[in-house]
C-alpha positions as CSV (number, residue, x, y, z in Angstrom):
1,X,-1.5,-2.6,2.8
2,X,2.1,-2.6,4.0
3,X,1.6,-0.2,7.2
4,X,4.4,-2.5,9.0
5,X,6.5,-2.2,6.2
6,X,10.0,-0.3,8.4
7,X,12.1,2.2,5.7
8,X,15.7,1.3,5.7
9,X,17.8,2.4,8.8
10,X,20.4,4.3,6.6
11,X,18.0,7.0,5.0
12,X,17.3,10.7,6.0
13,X,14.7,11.2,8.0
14,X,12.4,13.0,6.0
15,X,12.7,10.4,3.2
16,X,11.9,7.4,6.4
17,X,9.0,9.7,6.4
18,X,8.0,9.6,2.5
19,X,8.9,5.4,2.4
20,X,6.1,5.1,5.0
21,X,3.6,7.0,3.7
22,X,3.8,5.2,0.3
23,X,4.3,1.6,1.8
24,X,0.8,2.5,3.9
25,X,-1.3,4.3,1.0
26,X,-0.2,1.7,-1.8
27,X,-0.3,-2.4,-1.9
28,X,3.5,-2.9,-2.5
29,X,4.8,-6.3,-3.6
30,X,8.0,-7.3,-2.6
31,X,10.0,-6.0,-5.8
32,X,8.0,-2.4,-5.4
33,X,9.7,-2.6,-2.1
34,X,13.3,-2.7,-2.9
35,X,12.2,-0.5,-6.2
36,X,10.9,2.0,-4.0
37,X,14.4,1.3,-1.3
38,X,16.4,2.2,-4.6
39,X,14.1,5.4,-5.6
40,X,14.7,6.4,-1.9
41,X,18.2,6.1,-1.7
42,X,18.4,8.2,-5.0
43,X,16.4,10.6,-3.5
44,X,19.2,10.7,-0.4
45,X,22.1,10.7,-2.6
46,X,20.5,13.5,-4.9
47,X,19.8,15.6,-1.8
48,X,23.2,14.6,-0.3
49,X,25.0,16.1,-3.6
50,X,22.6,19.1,-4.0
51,X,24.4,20.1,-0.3
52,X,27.7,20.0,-1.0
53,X,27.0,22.2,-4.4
54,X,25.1,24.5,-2.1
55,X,28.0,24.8,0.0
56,X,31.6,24.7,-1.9
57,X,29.5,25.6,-5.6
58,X,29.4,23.6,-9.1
59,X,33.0,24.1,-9.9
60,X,36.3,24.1,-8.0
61,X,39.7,24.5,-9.0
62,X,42.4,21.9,-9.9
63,X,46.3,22.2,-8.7
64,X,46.7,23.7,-12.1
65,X,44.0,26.8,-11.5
66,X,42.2,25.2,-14.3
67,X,38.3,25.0,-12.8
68,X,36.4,21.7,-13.1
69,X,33.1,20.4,-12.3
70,X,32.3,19.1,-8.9
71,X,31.8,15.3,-9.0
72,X,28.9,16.1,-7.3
73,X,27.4,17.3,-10.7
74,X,27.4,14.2,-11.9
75,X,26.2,12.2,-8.7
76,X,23.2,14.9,-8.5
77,X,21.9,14.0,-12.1
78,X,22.5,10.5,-12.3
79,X,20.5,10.4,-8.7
80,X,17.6,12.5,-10.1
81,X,17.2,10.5,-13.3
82,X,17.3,7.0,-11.1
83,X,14.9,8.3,-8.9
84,X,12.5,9.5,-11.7
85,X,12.6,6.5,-13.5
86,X,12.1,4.1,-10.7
87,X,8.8,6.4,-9.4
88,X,8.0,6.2,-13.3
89,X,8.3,2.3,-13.1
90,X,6.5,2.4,-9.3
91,X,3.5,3.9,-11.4
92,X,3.1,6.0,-7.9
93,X,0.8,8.6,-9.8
94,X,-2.2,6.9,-10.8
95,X,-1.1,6.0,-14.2
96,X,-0.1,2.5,-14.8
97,X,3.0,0.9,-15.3
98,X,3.8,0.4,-19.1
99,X,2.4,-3.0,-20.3
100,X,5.4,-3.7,-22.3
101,X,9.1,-2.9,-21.2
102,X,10.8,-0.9,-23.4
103,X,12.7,-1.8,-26.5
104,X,16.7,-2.0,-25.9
105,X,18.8,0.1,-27.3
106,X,20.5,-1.6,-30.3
107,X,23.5,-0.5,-32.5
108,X,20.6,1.0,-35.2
109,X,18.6,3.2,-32.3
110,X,18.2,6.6,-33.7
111,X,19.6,6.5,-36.7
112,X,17.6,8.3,-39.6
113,X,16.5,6.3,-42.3
């Protein structure tokens, strides 16, 4: 196990917390670390985000009075799909990591035949 295994100095304290308690109840190698580093600092920047749309809401409005999204829309989702794929890839839940790695998209993907 990984017990001495510190979280990164720059991340919430509550998410120090969660680095821990997965670097002591799993055998990490060094790659799941800085996966998991990654997953964690999602985690941060989605919570980060989720604040400031708590706070100001989803939409503000432009010099024009035209509303627009909150760039933190954007920062939120792209931080909660990261972090969900990197647990996914972390196989944190029991199930195992997928024993091939996924096809690339190419110019055909998803076309109909």
């Amino acid at each position: 196990m990984n017990e001495g295994q510190k979280p990164p100095a720059h991340l919430r304290p509550a998410t120090k917390k969660w680095f821990k308690s997965v670097t002591s109840d799993f055998d990490l190698d060094g790659h799941h670390v800085r996966l998991l580093t990654l997953a964690a600092e999602a985690w941060d920047q989605a919570q980060t985000a989720r604040e400031v749309l708590d706070s100001g809401g989803q939409t503000f409005t432009d010099r024009f009075g035209q509303p627009k999204e909150r760039p933190e829309v954007g920062i939120l989702q792209n931080a909660r799909i990261s972090f969900a794929r990197l647990i996914r890839e972390l196989a944190l839940d029991g199930d195992s990591a997928p024993d091939t790695p996924r096809m690339a998209r190419t110019a055909d993907y998803g076309r109909r035949r």
